[in-house]
C-alpha positions in Angstrom: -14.6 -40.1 2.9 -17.2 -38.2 4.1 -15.1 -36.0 6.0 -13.4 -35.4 2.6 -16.3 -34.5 0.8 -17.1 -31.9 3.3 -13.4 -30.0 3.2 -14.0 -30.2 -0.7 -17.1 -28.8 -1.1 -16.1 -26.1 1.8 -13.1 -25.2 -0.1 -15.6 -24.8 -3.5 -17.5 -22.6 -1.8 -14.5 -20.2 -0.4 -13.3 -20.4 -4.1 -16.4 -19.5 -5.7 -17.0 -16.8 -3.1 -13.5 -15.6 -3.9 -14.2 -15.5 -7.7 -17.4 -13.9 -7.3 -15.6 -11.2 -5.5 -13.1 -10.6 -7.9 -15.5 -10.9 -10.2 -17.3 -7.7 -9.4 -15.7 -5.8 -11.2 -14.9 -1.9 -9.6 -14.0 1.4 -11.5 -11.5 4.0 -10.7 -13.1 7.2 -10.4 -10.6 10.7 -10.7 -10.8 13.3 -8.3 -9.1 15.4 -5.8 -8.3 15.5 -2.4 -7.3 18.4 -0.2 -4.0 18.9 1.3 -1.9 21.6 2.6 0.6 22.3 -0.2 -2.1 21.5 -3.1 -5.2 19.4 -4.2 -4.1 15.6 -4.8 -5.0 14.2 -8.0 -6.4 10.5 -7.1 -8.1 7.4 -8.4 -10.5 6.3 -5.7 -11.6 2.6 -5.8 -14.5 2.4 -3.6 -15.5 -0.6 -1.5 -18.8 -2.0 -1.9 -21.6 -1.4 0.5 -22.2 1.3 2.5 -21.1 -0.2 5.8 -18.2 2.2 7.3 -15.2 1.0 6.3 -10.8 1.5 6.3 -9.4 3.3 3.5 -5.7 2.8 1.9 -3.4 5.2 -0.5 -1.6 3.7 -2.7 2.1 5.3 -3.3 4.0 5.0 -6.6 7.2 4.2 -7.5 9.8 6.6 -9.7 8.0 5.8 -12.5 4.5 7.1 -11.5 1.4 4.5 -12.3 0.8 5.4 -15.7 3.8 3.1 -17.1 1.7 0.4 -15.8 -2.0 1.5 -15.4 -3.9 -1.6 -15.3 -1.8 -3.3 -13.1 -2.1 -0.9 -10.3 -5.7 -0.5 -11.1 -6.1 -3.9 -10.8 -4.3 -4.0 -7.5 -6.6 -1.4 -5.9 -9.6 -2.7 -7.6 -8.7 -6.0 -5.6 -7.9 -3.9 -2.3 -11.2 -2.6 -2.6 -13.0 -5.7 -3.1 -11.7 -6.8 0.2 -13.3 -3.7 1.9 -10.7 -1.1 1.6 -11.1 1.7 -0.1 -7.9 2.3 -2.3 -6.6 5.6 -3.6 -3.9 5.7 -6.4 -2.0 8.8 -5.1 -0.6 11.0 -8.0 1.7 12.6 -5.2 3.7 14.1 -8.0 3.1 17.8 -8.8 3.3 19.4 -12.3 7.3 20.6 -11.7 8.0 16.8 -10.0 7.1 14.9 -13.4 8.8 17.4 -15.0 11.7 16.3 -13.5 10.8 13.1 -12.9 10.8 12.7 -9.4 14.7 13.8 -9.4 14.4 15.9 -6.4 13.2 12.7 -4.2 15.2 13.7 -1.2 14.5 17.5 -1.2 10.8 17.1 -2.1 10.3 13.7 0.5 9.4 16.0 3.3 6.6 17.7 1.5 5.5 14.6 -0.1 5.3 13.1 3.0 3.0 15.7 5.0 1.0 15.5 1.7 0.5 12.2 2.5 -0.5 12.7 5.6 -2.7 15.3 4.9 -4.8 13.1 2.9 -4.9 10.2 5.6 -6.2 12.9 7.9 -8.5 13.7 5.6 -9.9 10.5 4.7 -10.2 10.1 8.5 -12.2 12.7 8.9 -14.9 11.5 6.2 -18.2 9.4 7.8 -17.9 6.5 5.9 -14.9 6.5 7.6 -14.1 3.1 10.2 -11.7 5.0 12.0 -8.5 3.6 10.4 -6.4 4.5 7.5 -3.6 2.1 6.0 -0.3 3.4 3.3 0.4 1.0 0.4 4.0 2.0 -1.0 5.9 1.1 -4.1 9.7 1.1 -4.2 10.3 5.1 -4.0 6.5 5.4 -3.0 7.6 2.3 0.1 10.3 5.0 1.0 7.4 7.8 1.5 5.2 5.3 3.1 7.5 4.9 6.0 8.3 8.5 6.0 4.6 9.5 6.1 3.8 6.5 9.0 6.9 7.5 11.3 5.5 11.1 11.0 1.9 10.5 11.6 0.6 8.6 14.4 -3.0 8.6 12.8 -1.7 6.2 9.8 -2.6 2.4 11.5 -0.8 0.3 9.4 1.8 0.2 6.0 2.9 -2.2 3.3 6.2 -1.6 1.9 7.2 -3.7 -1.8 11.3 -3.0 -1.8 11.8 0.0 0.0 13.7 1.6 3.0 13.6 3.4 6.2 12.3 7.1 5.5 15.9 8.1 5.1 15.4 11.4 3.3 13.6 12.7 6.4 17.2 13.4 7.7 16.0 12.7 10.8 15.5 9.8 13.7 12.4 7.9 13.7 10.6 7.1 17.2 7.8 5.8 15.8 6.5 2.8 13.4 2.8 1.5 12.6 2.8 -2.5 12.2 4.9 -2.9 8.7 4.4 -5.9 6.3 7.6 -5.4 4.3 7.8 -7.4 1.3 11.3 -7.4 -1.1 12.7 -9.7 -3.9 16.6 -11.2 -2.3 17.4 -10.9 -6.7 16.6 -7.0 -6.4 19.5 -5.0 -7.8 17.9 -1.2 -7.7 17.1 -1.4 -3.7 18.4 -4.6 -2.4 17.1 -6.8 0.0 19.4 -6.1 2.7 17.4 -2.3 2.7 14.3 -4.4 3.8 15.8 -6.1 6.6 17.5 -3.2 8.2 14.1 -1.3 7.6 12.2 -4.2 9.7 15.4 -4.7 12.0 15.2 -0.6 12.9 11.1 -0.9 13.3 10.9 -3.8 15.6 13.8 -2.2 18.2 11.2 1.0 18.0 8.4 -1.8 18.9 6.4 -1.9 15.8 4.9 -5.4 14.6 6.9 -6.1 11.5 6.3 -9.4 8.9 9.2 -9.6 6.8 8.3 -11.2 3.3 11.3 -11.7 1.6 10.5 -13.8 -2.5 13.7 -15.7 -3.6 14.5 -14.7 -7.0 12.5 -12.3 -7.3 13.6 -9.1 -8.8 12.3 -5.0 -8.5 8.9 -4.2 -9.8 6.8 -7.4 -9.0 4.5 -6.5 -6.6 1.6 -5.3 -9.5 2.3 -8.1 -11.4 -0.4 -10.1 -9.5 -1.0 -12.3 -12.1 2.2 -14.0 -11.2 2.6 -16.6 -8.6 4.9 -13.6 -5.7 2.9 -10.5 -7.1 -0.4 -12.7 -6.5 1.1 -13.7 -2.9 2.0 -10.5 -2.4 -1.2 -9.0 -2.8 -3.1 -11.9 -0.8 -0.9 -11.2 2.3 -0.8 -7.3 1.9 -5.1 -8.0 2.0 -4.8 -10.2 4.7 -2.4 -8.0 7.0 -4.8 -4.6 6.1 -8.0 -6.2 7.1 -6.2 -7.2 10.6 -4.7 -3.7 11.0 -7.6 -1.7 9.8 -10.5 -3.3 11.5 -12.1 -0.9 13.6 
């Protein structure tokens, strides 16, 4: 009994720790960040203290953030809470939301060293730990593998339903430690994309956990207010705080 009584109140204690965290509530603050091609429009979500810490950019999907605004700023106020800075990446520029994000395979390279630019960048900072992570939605999990196969610097990248950096048009050699996560319902990049993608990583000798949600269709990782999108987040946490420690 008394052993019981002990787990319980540990476990209250974790749990109120936890909601205190998540409690503490953290702003997105606009600004830019310098790359080669042109300043990057981001929303940085700053980690509290003042201790030297990882950071993360966060990649969007097709549809950009703004379809789904809270959600992602949610998602990064969360990473940040877990002492990560998180940067929404607008990696669009003016003549790409003009068009969408049609010209994904000719613009990928550029977006890519973009990318990379701003890891280096954020690298280079002094609150800096040394490490720098790429969180990647759907077309934005595309560019975070492209972006991590091209830069050796990046330590670590989460992909929700995407690919190997196809666009790149050319062989990868080299892989960060991937947490790939992907609904097996997912009819606009299926599931089978995500295995090959951890399949062709783990022959190039990257660490890979494949996280594949039955049922669970395209689009749920911001929805972390459901049971997979709250999972999702939880592990992609738990994975960047292990890959980004200094």
């Amino acid at each position: 009994m008394i052993r019981k009584l002990t787990h319980a109140l540990s476990v209250l204690m974790v749990f109120g720790l936890f909601a205190s965290s998540e409690a503490a509530e953290i702003k997105g603050v606009d600004m830019t960040l310098p790359a080669t091609e042109r300043a990057v429009s981001v929303i940085q979500f700053k980690a509290p203290g003042d201790a030297k810490r990882p950071s993360t950019l966060i990649l969007h999907g097709a549809g950009g953030f703004d379809r789904r605004f809270k959600d992602y700023n949610r998602y990064a106020a969360a990473v940040a809470n877990a002492g990560i800075d998180a940067y929404l990446v607008y990696y669009y520029s003016g003549a790409d939301e003009r068009t969408g994000g049609r010209n994904f395979q000719k613009r990928f390279p550029a977006w890519a060293k973009l990318v990379d630019d701003l890891a280096d960048h954020l690298l280079a900072e002094k609150d800096s730990n040394g490490k720098v992570g790429l969180i990647g939605f759907s077309n934005g999990g595309i560019l975070a593998t492209g972006a991590a196969a091209l830069d050796p610097k990046v330590n670590a990248a989460v992909i929700y339903y995407g690919t190997d950096p196809w666009p790149l048009g050319e062989d990868v050699t080299h892989y960060p430690p991937l947490l790939v996560l992907h609904g097996d319902a997912d009819e606009v990049i299926p599931v089978m994309s995500g295995k090959i993608l951890a399949d062709k990583a783990r022959a190039l000798g990257a660490s890979v956990d494949l996280v594949i949600y039955p049922k669970e269709e395209h689009g749920f990782g911001a929805s972390i207010d459901e049971p997979n999108g709250a999972d999702a987040l939880k592990r992609t946490i738990t994975f960047l705080k292990i890959q980004l420690a200094p």
